[in-house]
C-alpha positions as CSV (number, residue, x, y, z in Angstrom):
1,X,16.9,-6.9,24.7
2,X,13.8,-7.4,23.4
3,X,10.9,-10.4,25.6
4,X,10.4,-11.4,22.1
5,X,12.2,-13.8,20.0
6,X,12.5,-12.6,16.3
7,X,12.6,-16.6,14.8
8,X,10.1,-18.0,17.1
9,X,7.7,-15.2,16.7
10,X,7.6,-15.5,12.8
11,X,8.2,-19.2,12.4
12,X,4.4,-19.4,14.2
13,X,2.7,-15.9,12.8
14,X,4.3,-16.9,8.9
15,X,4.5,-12.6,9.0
16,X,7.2,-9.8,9.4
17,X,9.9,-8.8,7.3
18,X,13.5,-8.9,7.5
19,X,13.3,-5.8,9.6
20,X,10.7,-6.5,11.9
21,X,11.3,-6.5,15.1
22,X,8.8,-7.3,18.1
23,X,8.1,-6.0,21.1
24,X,5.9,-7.1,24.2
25,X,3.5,-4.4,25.1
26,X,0.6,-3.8,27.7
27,X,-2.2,-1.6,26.8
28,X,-3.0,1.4,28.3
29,X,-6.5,1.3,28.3
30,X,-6.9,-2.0,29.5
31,X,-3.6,-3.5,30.5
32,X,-3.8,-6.3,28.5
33,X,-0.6,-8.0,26.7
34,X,0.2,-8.4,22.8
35,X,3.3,-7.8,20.7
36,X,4.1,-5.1,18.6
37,X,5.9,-5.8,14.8
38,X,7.8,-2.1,15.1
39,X,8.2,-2.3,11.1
40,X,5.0,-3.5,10.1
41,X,2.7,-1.9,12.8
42,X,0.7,-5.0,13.2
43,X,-0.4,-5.8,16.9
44,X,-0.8,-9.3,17.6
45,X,-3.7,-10.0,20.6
46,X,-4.3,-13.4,20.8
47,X,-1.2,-15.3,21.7
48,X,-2.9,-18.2,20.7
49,X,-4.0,-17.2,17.3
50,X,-1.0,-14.8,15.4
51,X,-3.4,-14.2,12.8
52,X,-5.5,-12.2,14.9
53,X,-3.8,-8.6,14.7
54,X,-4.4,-4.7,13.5
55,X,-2.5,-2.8,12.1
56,X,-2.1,0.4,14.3
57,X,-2.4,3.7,12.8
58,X,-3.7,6.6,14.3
59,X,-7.8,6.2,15.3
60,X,-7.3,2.1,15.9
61,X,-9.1,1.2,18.8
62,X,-8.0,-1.3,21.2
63,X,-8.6,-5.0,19.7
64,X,-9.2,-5.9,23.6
65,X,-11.6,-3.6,25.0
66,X,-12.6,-1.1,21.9
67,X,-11.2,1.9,23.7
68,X,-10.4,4.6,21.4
69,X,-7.7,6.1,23.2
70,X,-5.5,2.7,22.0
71,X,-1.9,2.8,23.4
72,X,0.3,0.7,24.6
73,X,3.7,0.9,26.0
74,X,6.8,-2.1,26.0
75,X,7.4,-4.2,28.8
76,X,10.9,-5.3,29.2
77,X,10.8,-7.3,32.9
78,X,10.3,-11.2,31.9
79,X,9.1,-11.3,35.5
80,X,5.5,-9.4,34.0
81,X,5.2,-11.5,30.7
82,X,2.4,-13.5,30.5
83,X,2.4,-17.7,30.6
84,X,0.6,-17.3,27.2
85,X,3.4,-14.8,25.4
86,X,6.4,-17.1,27.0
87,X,6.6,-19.6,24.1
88,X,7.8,-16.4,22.0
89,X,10.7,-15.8,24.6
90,X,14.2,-16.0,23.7
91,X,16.0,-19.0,25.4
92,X,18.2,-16.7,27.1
93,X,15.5,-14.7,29.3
C-alpha cells in the first residue's frame, strides 16, 4: 500500500492522470523526501508547493542538492514519512 493518497495528492497538485499513482521516495544522493507520479514521471519536492516538480528522465539532477547521479528509492514505513508529506497520507496509515 502505497504512504500516498491518490485523491488527496491530486485534489492539492490539480496533476496526474487516471493512472497515476504516487509514491513516497527518499533520494539517494541526499536523502531528502518527495513523491514520485509512476505514470507521469513528475517528482514533486516541495511538499508545500506541488507545482514545484521535474520530470525525471535519464540525466535529471536532483531538484534538492543538483547531484547528477539523481535516484531515489520508495519508502513504505509511515514511521519515516516526513510531518510535511503526512497531509498526503491515506486515513488508514
Amino acid at each position: 500500500m502505497s504512504l500516498i493518497d491518490k485523491h488527496a495528492f491530486e485534489s492539492r497538485s490539480h496533476s496526474g492522470c487516471s493512472n497515476s499513482d504516487y509514491r513516497l521516495c527518499r533520494t539517494i544522493c541526499c536523502g531528502r523526501f518527495g513523491v514520485e507520479d509512476d505514470e507521469l514521471l513528475d517528482f514533486y519536492f516541495d511538499a508545500a508547493d506541488l507545482s514545484r516538480h521535474v520530470f525525471v528522465e535519464q540525466g535529471t539532477a536532483c531538484p534538492l542538492c543538483g547531484a547528477t547521479s539523481f535516484s531515489y528509492e520508495e519508502v513504505e514505513d509511515f514511521g519515516q514519512m516526513p510531518a510535511e508529506w503526512k497531509w498526503a497520507a491515506p486515513g488508514d496509515v
